[in-house]
C-alpha positions in Angstrom: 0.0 0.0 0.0 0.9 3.5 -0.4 1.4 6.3 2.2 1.5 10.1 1.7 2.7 12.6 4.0 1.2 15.7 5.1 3.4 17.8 7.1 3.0 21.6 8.5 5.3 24.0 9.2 5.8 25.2 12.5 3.9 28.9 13.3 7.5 30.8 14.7 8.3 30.8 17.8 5.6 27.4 18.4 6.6 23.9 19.7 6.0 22.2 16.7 8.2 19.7 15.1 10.7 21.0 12.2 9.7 19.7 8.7 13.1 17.3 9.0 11.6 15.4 11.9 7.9 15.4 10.6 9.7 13.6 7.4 11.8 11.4 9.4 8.7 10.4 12.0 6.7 9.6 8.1 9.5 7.6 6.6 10.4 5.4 10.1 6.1 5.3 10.2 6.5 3.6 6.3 9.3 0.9 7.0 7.8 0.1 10.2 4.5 -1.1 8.9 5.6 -1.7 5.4 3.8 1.0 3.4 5.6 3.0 0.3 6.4 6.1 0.1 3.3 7.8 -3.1 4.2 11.8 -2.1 3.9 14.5 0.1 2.4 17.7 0.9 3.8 20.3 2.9 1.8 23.1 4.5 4.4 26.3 4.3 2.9 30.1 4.3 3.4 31.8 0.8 3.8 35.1 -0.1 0.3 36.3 0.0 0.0 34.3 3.6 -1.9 31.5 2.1 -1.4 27.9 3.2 -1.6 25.8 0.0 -0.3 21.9 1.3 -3.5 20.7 2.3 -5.6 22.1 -0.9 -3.1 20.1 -2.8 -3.4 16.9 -1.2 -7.3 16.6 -1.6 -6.6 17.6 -5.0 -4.3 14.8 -5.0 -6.8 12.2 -3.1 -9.4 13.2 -5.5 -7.6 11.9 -8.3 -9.2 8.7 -9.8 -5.6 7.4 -11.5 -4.0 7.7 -7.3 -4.8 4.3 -6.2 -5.6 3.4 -2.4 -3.5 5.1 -0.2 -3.1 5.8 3.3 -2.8 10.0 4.4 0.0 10.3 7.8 -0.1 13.1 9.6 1.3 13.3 12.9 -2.4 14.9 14.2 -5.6 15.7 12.8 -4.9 18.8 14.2 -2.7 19.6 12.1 -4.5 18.6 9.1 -5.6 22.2 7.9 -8.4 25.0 9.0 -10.8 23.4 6.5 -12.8 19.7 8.2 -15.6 19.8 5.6 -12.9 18.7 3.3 
């Protein structure tokens, strides 16, 4: 089966985890329970203070050529502003 990662930026000056450890938490996650590695999104701010990584991964998951995958994010906290989605 497939995985893809979803992981968030810390907000300065928060307790979150860096992007490095997020990756390395999804990767040990993946050869622990045997999954491969499809892709992965990453939540950063852009220039117009917009948070595009989680737009792009339902785009992604709405794709009918994606296969079954499994989404890994450390919380579902984490998993964007937007739960209707």
């Amino acid at each position: 089966m497939k995985a893809i990662g979803y992981f968030r930026e810390p907000v300065p000056g928060s307790k979150g985890e860096s992007l490095a450890a997020q990756n390395k938490a999804f990767l040990e996650f993946c050869e622990k329970h045997g999954y491969d590695v499809a892709v992965t999104f990453v939540e950063m701010v852009d220039s117009n203070g917009l948070r595009n990584g989680f737009r792009q991964l339902v785009d992604y998951l709405r794709r009918p050529d994606r296969g079954f995958v499994m989404v890994v994010a450390r919380s579902l906290d984490g998993m964007g502003t937007d739960r209707e989605e």
